[in-house]
C-alpha positions as CSV (number, residue, x, y, z in Angstrom):
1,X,84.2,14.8,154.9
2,X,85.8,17.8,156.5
3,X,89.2,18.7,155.6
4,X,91.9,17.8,158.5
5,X,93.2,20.3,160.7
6,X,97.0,21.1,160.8
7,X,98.2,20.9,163.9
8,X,101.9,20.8,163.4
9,X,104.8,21.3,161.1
10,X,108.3,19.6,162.3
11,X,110.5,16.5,162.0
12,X,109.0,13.3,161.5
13,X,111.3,10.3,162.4
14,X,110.8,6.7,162.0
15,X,111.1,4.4,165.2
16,X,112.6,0.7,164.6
17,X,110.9,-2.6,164.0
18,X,113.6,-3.5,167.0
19,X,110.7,-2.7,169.3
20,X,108.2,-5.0,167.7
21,X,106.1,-7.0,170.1
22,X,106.6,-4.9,173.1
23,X,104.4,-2.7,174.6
24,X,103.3,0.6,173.8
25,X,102.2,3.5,176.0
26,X,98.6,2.4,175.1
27,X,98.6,-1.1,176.4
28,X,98.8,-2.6,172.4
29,X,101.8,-4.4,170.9
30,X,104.0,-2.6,168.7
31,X,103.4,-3.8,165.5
32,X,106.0,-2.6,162.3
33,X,103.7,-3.3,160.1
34,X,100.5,-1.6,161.4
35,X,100.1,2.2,160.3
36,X,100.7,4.0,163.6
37,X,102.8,6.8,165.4
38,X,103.4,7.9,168.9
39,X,102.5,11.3,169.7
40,X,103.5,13.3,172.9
41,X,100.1,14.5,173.7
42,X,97.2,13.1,171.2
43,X,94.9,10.9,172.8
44,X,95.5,7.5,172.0
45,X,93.0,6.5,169.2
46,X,93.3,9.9,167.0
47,X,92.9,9.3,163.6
48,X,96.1,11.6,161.9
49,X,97.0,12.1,158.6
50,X,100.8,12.6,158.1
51,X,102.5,14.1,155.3
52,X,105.8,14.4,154.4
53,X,106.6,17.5,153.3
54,X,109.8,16.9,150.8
55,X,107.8,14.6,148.7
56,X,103.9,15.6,149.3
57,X,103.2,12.0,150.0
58,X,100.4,11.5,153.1
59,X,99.5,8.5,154.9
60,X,96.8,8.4,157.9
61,X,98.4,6.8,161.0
62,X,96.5,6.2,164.7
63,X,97.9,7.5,167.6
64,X,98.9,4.1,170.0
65,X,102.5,5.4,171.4
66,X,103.5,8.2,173.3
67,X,107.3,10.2,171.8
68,X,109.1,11.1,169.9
69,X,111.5,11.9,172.8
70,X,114.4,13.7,170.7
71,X,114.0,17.4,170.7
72,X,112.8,18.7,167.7
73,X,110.7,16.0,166.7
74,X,106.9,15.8,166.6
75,X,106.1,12.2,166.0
76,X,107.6,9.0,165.6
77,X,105.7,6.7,162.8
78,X,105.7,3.0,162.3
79,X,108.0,1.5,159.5
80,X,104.7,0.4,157.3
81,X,103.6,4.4,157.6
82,X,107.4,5.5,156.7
83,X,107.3,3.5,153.7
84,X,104.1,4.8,152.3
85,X,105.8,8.3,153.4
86,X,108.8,7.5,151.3
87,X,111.1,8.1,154.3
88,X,112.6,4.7,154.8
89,X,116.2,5.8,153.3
90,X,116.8,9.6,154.9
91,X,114.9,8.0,158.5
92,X,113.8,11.7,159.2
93,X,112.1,14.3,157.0
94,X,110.0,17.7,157.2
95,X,106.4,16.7,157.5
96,X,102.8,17.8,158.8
97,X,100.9,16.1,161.3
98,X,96.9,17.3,161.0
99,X,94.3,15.5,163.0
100,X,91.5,13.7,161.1
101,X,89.5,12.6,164.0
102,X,90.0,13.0,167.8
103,X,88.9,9.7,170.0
104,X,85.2,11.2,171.3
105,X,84.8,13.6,168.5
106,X,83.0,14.3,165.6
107,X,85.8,16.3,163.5
């Protein structure tokens, strides 16, 4: 296995379950519970592994949304991914987001 890529360093925010069931910029229903983020410019698919920096936990995400669309923010990740991040209380943390496989590649 080759070691993931960083990519990039910035805020990490958590987007609600309020949007559960609707639909994502991929076509799929957002699901709270399924270990996703929305990226601005990943291809939909990519494999990621997210890590929040204040507490060195990591969880690996697929990219099914499009956002965050706050400035300063680099993704947006599901409420099942900000729990295993250890986010859920502050919402918003320092993290890394490093691509583990791109959709069509062999990374």
């Amino acid at each position: 296995r080759r070691e993931a890529q960083p990519i990039e360093h910035g805020r990490i925010s958590m987007y609600g379950s309020r949007f559960a069931g609707r639909t994502t910029a991929s076509g799929e229903r957002y699901d709270p519970d399924a270990l996703t983020m929305a990226h601005r410019t990943l291809p939909f698919g990519t494999l990621v592994r997210v890590t929040n920096v204040e507490n060195g936990r990591s969880v690996e995400v697929r990219v099914n949304d499009r956002g965050p669309f706050v400035a300063g923010r680099i993704a947006d990740v599901s409420p099942a991914a900000a729990r295993a991040l250890g986010m859920i209380a502050d919402g918003v943390v320092n993290g890394t987001v490093e691509v583990i496989r791109l959709v069509g590649s062999e990374l």
